[in-house]
C-alpha positions as CSV (number, residue, x, y, z in Angstrom):
1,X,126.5,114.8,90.2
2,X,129.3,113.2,88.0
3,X,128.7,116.5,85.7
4,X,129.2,118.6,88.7
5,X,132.1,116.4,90.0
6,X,134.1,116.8,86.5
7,X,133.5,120.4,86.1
8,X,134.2,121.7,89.9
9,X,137.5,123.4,90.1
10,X,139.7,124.2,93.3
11,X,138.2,127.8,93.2
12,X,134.7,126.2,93.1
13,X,135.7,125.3,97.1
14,X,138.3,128.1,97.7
15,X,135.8,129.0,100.8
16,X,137.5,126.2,102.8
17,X,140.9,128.1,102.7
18,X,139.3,131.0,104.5
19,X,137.1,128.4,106.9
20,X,140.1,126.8,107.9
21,X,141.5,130.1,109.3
22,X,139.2,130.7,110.8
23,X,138.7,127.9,112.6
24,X,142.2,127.8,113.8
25,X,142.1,131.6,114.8
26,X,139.3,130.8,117.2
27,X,141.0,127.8,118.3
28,X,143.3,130.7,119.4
29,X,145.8,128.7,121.7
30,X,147.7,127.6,118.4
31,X,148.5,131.3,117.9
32,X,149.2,132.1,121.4
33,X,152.4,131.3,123.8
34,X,153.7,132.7,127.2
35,X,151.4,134.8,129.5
36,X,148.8,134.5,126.8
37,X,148.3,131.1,126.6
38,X,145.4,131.1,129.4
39,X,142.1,130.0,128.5
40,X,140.3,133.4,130.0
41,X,142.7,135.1,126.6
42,X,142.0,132.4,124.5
43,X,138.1,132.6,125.1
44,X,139.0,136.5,124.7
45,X,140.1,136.3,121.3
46,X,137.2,134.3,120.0
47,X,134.6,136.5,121.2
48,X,136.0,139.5,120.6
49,X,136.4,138.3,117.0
50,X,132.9,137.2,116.8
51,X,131.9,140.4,117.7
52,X,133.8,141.9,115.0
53,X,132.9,139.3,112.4
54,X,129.2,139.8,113.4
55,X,129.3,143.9,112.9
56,X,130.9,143.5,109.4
57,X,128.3,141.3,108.4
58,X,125.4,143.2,109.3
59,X,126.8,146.4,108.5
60,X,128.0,145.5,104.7
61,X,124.2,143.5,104.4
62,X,122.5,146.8,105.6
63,X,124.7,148.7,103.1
64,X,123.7,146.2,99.7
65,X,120.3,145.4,100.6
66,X,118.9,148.5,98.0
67,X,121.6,148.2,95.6
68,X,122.8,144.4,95.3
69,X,125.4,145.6,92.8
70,X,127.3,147.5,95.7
71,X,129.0,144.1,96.5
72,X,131.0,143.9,93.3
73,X,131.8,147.9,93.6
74,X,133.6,147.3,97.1
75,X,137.1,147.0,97.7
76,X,137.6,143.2,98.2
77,X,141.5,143.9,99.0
78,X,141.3,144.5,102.5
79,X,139.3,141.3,103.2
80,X,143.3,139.4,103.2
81,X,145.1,142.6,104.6
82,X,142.9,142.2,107.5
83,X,142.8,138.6,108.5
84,X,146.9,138.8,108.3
85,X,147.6,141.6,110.0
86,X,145.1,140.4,112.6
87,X,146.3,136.9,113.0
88,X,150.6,138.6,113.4
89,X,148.9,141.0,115.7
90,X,147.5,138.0,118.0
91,X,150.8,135.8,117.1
92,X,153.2,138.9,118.7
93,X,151.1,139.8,121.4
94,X,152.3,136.3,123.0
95,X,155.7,136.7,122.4
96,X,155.9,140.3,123.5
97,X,153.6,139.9,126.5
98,X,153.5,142.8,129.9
99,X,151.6,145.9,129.1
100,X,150.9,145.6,125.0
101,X,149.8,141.9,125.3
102,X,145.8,142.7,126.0
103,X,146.2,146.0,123.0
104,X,147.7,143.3,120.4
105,X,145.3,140.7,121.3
106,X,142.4,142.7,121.2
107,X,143.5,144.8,118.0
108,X,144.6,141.6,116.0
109,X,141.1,140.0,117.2
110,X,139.0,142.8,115.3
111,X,140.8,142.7,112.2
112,X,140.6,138.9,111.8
113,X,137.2,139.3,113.1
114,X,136.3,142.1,110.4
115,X,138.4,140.4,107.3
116,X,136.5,136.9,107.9
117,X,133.0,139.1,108.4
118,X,133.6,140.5,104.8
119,X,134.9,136.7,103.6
120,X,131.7,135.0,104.7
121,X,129.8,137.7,103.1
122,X,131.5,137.3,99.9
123,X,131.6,133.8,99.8
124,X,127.6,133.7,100.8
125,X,127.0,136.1,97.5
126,X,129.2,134.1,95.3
127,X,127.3,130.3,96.3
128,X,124.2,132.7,96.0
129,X,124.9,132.9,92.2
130,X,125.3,129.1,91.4
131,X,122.8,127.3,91.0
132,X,121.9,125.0,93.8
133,X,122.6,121.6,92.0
134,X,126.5,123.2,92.5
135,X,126.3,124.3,95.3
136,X,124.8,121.3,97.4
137,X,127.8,119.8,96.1
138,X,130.5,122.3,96.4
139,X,129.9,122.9,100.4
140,X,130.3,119.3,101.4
141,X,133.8,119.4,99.3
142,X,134.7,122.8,101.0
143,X,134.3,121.3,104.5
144,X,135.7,118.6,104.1
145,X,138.9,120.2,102.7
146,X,138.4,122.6,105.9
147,X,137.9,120.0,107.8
148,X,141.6,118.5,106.5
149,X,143.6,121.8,106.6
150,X,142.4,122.4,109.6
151,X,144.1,118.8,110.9
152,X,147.0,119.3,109.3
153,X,147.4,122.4,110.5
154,X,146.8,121.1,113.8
155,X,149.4,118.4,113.8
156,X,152.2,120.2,112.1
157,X,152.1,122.6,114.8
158,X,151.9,120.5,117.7
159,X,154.3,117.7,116.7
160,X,156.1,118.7,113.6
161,X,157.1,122.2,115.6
162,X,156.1,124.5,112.4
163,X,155.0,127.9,113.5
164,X,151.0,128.2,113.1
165,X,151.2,131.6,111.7
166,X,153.7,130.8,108.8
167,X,150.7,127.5,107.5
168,X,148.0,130.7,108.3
169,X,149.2,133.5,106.7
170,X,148.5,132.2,103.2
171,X,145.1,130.2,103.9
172,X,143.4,134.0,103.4
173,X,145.6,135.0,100.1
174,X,144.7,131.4,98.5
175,X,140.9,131.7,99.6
176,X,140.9,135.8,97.7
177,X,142.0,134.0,94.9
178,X,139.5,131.5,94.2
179,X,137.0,134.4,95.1
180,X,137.9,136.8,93.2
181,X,138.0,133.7,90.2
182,X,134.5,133.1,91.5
183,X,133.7,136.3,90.7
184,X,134.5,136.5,87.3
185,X,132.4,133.5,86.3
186,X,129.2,134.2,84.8
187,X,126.4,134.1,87.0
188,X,123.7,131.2,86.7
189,X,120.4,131.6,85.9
190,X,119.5,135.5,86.1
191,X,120.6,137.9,88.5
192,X,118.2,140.3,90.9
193,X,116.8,143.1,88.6
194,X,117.1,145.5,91.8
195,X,117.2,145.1,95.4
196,X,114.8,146.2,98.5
197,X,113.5,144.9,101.7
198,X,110.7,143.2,100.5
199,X,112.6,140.6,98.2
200,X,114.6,140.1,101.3
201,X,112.3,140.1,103.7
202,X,110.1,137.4,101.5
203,X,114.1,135.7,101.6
204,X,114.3,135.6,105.4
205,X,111.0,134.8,105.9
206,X,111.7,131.8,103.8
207,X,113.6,130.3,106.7
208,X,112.8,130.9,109.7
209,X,112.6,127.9,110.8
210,X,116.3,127.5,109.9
211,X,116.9,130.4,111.6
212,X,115.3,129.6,115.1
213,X,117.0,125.7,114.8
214,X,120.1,128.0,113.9
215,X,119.8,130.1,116.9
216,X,119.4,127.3,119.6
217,X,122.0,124.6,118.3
218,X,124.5,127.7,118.0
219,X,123.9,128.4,121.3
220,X,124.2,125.3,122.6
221,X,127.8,124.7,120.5
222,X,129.2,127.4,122.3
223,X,127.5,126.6,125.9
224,X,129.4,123.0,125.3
225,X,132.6,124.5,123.9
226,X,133.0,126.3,126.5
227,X,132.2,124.4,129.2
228,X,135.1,121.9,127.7
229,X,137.7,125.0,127.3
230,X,137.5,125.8,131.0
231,X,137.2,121.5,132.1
232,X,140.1,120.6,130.5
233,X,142.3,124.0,131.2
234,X,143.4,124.3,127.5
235,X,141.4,125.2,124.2
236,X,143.9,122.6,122.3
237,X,142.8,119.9,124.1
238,X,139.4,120.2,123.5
239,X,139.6,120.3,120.0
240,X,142.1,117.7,119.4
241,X,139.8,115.0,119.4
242,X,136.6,116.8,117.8
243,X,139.2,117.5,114.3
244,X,139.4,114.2,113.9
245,X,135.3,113.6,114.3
246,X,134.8,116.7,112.0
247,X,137.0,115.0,109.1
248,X,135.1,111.8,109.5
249,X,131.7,113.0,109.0
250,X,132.8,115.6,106.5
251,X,134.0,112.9,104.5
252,X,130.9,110.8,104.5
253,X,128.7,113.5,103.7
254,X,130.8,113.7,100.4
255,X,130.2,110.2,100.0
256,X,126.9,110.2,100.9
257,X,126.7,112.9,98.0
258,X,128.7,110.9,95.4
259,X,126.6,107.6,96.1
260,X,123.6,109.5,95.7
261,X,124.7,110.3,91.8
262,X,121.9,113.1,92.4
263,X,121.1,116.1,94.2
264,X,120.6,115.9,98.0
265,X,117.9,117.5,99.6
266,X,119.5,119.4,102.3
267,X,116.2,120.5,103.6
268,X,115.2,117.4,104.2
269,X,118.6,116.5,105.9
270,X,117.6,119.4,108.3
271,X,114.9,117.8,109.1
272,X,117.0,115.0,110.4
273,X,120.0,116.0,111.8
274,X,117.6,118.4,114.2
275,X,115.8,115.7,116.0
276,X,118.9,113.8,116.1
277,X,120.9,116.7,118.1
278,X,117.7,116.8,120.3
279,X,117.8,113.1,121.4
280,X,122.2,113.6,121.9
281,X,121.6,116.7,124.4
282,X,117.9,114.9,126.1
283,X,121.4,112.1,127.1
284,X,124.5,113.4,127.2
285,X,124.1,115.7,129.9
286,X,123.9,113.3,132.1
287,X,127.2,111.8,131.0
288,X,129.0,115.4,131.6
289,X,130.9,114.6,134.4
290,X,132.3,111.7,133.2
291,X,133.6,112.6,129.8
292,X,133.1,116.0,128.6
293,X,135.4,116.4,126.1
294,X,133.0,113.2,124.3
295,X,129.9,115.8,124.6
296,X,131.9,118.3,122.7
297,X,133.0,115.5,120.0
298,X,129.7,114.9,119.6
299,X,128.4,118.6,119.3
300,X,131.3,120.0,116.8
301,X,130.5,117.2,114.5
302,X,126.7,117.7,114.8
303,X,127.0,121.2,114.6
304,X,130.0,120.7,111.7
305,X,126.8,119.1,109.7
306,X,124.2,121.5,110.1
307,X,127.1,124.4,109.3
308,X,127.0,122.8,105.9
309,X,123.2,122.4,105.7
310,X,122.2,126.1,106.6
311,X,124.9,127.7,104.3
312,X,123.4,125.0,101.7
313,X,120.0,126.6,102.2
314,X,121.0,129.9,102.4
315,X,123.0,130.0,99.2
316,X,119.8,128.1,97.7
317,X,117.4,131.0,99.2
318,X,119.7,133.4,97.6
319,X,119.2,132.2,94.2
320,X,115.7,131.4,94.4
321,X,114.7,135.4,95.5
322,X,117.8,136.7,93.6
323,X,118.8,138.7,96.4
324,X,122.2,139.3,97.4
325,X,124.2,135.7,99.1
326,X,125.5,138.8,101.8
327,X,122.1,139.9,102.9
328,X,120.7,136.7,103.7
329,X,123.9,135.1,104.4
330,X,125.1,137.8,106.4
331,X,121.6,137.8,108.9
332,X,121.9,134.2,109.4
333,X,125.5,134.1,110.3
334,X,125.6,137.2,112.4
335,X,122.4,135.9,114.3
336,X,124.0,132.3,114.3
337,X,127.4,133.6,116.1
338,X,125.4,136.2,118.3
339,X,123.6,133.0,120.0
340,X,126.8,131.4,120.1
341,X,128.1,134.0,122.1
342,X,125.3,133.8,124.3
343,X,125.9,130.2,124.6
344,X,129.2,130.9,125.7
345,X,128.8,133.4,128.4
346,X,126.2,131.0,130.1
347,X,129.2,128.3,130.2
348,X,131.0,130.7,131.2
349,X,128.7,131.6,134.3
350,X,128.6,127.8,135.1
351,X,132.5,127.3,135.9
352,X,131.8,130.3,138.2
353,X,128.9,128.4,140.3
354,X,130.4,125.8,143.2
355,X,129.9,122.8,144.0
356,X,129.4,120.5,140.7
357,X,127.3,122.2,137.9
358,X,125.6,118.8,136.1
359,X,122.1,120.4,137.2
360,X,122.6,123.6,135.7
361,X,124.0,121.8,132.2
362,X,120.8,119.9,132.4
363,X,118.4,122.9,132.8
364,X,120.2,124.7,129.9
365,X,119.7,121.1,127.8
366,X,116.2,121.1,128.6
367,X,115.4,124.5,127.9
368,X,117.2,124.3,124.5
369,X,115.3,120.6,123.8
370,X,111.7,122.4,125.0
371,X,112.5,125.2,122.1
372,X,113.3,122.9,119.4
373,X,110.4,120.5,120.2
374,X,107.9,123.4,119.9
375,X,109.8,124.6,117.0
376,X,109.0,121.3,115.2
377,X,105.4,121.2,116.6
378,X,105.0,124.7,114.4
379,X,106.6,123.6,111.4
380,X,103.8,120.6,111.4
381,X,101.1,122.1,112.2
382,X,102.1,125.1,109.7
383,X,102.2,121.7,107.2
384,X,99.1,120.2,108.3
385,X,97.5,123.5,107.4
386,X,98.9,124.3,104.2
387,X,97.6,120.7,103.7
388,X,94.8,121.2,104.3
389,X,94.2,124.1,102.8
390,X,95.4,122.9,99.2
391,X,94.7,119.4,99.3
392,X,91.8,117.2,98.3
393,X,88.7,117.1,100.5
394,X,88.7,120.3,101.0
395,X,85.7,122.6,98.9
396,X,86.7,125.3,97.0
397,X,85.9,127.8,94.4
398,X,87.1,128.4,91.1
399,X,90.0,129.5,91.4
400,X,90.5,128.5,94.9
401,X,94.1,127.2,96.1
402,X,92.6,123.3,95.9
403,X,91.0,124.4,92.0
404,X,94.2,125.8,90.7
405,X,96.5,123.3,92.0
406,X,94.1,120.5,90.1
407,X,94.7,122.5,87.3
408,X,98.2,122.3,87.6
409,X,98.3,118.8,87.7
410,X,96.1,118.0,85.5
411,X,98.1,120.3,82.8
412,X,101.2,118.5,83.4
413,X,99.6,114.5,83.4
414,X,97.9,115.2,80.2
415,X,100.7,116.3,78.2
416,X,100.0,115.3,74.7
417,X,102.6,112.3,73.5
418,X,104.0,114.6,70.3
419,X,105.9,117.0,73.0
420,X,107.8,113.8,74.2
421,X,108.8,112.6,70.7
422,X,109.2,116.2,69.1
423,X,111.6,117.0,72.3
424,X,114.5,116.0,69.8
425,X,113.8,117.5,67.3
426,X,113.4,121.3,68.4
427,X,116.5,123.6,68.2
428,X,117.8,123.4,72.0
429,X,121.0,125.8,73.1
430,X,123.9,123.8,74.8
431,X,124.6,123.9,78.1
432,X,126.2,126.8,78.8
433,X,128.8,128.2,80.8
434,X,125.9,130.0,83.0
435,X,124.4,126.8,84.2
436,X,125.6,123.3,84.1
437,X,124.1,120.7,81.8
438,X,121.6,118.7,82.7
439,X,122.8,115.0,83.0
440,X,120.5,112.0,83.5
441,X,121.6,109.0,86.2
442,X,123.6,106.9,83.9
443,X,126.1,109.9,83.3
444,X,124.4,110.9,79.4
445,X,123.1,114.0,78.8
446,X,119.6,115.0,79.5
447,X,117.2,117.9,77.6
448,X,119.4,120.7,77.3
449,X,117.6,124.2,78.3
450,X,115.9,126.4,75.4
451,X,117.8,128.6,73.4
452,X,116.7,132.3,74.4
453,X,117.6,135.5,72.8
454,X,118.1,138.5,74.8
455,X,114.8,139.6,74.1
456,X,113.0,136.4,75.5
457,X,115.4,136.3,78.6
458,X,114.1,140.1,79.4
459,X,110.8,138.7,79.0
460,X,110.5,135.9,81.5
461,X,112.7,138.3,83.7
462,X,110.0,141.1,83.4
463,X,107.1,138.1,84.1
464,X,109.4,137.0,87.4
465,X,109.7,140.7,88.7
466,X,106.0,141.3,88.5
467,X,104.6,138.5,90.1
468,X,106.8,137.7,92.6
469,X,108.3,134.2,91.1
470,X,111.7,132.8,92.6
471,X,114.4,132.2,90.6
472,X,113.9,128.4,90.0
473,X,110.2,129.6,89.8
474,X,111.5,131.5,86.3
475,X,113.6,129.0,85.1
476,X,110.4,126.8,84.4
477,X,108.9,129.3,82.2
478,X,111.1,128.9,79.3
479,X,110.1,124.7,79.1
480,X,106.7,126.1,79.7
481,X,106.2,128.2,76.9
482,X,107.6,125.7,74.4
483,X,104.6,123.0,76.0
484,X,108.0,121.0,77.5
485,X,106.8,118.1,79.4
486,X,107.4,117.7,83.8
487,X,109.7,114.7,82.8
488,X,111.7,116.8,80.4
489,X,111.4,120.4,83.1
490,X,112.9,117.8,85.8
491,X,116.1,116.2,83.7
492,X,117.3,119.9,82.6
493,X,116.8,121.5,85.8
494,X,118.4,118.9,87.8
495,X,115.4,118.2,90.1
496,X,112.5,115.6,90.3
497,X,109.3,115.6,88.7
498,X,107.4,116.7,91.7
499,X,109.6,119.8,92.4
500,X,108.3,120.7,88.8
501,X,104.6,120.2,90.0
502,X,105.4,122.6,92.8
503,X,106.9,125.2,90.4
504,X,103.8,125.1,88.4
505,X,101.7,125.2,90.8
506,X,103.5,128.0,92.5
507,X,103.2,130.3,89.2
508,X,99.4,129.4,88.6
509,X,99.0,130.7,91.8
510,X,101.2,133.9,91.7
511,X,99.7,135.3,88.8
512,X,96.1,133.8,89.3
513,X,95.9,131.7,86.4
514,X,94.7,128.1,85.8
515,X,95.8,125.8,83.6
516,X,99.3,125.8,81.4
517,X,97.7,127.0,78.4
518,X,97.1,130.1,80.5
519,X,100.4,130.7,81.1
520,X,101.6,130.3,77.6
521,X,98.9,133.2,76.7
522,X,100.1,135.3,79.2
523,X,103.8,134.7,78.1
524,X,102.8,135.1,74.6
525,X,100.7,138.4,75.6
526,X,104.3,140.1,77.3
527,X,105.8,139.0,74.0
């Protein structure tokens, strides 16, 4: 991590630029004056520019899914053009107001909607290129810099009296420029050979879990925010507080990432943050009545969190199938604000019921709780399984998951002493600009990868495409064909020693083989 930390740049976190405009464009009321300043136009502009943002994502996914390389073929001018003119399009139709008001507001929400469709797209792609020891540190840094424009935004507006749209307008010019910066970065590790459904498919299917938690806590955000919108009369006001809440756990998370001197597991912080939004909505509902604007503090900060975790796994999904960050990306996110549409027409319905509505909250809590609860039930019994089906105790044949997995541990334990004192010895490339060196705890350098010729890398990338392995999958096979030890695997590749097991064991099974020695043959036998 203090590698990562002294190489980042500000382009390395340009997305938050982009974020924070958006964020303020669907906190539309900043924007808006006069006649427009209503909270049924202010709810108008955020879902018509969901909508939006959701159609560009799905249609420019559909349109690189066979041909990854599209993405750096397409125009990436308008993405700018169109957030601006969209944002002065909703900014006049206040100040003009009578018959043009609902044309400029609706016009200026599709074009933001459509230029931060292709931006989150974009941005997905580019993460999707890094490897993940970046990238689990880069998001926290770009939300909490969101997090902070988006605050200071807020307050120069409502107590300094500077217009919203003149601290807007360049959030989208200074995000295209980190991007397009981004882009002209050599990619790490090695990029997707070609594309297809069934690499993304294999993608997708790699979270779906993610996806379903996704689907329910984005529904719930926007059953919550809008049930604060229409209680407090005024979009502003229930978001004033939750900035605040998002800045505060924004900047922990970077601590917590900076303490840690090591790569989070984000996954693992899924795990948690899930059951912990569970047990907030099995009590808060109760509390509605009381304090809502609290239960929305509560949510945008939760949900602030897990924004950061799922584009942290989807950037890492990207990179391990090679696929393109906009396919998987763009799914996730369009499903993600589809539900959170969803959420917010059944808030909606709610301020339309009489007579007080704390019954109907809690049905909708308990009906998202009951879908996350079987959710996790899945997840461990799919774990028990897979368990179970690998694990000791368990008879199998040669060959069997349980056989080859021994295999693979065995190969690893019993590597012979000489690799370990030889390490030092053997002609190792530096780190290059492609991916970051690996550095140990204490801040030295670890084992730097393997030199490779061109040759070699099409070979390992020839091995990948035909059996399937991820990307991180094909970074092991370099250490393994020059007998490199788990310890040694682990230090340059920025994970532990287990994560290296897995890896191993992962290739023994995708191309049938049994021990490391068999691997090296077959590596040796596509040489």
């Amino acid at each position: 991590m203090r590698m990562v930390w002294k190489t980042m740049r500000l382009r390395h976190v340009g997305m938050a630029f982009f974020w924070a405009c958006s964020m303020l464009t669907f906190r539309s009321s900043i924007l808006l004056s006069g006649t427009a300043d209503t909270p049924e136009y202010e709810s108008l502009v955020v879902i018509v520019s969901f909508v939006a943002n959701m159609t560009a994502m799905l249609a420019v996914a559909a349109w690189v899914e066979n041909d990854p390389v599209r993405i750096d073929r397409m125009p990436s001018w308008p993405m700018p053009v169109l957030v601006i003119a969209g944002l002065l399009l909703v900014f006049a139709a206040g100040r003009v107001g009578g018959a043009a008001l609902l044309p400029l507001l609706l016009g200026g929400a599709v074009l933001a909607g459509v230029g931060y469709g292709f931006f989150w797209g974009s941005w997905a792609d580019c993460y999707g290129r890094m490897h993940p020891a970046r990238t689990s540190f880069y998001l926290p840094v770009a939300f909490l810099l969101t997090a902070a424009l988006f605050l200071a935004v807020s307050l120069a507006t409502e107590y300094l009296g500077v217009p919203a749209i003149a601290l807007m307008v360049p959030l989208p010019l200074a995000a295209y420029a980190c991007l397009l910066r981004c882009r002209a970065e050599k990619p790490d590790g090695r990029a997707a050979a070609s594309g297809g459904s069934k690499r993304s498919l294999a993608a997708l299917g790699s979270l779906v879990s993610l996806i379903v938690a996704s689907l329910v806590l984005s529904c719930l955000f926007g059953f919550v925010w809008e049930l604060t919108v229409f209680s407090v009369g005024s979009v502003n006001e229930a978001h004033l507080a939750p900035l605040v809440a998002n800045l505060v756990v924004a900047a922990a998370l970077v601590g917590l990432v900076l303490y840690a001197r090591t790569r989070i597991n984000l996954d693992m912080a899924y795990r948690v943050i899930v059951p912990v939004i569970v047990v907030l909505f099995a009590v808060l509902p109760f509390f509605w009545e009381t304090n809502p604007v609290a239960l929305n503090i509560i949510m945008s900060a939760s949900y602030g969190l897990f924004d950061v975790i799922i584009w942290s796994l989807v950037v890492a999904c990207s990179y391990d199938f090679a696929v393109s960050g906009y396919i998987v990306g763009g799914i996730v996110r369009s499903l993600s604000v589809l539900l959170r549409l969803i959420g917010m027409g059944i808030g909606f319905l709610i301020t339309l019921v009489p007579g007080k509505p704390s019954a109907l909250i809690v049905g909708v809590s308990i009906g998202a709780l009951y879908v996350l609860v079987m959710l996790g039930l899945f997840n461990a019994l799919r774990r028990k399984r897979r368990l179970t089906s690998t694990g000791g105790g368990v008879e199998e044949a040669d060959g069997g998951p349980a056989a080859i997995e021994g295999e693979a541990e065995r190969a690893i334990e019993q590597e012979p002493a000489a690799d370990l004192a030889s390490e030092a010895d053997e002609p190792v490339a530096s780190a290059a600009a492609s991916k970051p060196a690996a550095h140990a705890a204490d801040g030295t350098q670890a084992a730097a990868p393997p030199a490779e010729d061109d040759a070699d890398q099409a070979l390992f990338a020839a091995i990948a495409e035909d059996y399937g392995l991820t990307r991180r999958e094909a970074e092991v096979l370099p250490y393994l064909a020059r007998g490199r030890s788990a310890k040694v695997i682990a230090e340059a590749l920025f994970v532990s020693e287990s994560t290296v097991r897995t890896h191993i064991r992962r290739i023994l099974e995708k191309t049938d083989l049994h021990s490391k020695q068999q691997v090296i043959d077959l590596i040796e036998k596509y040489g």
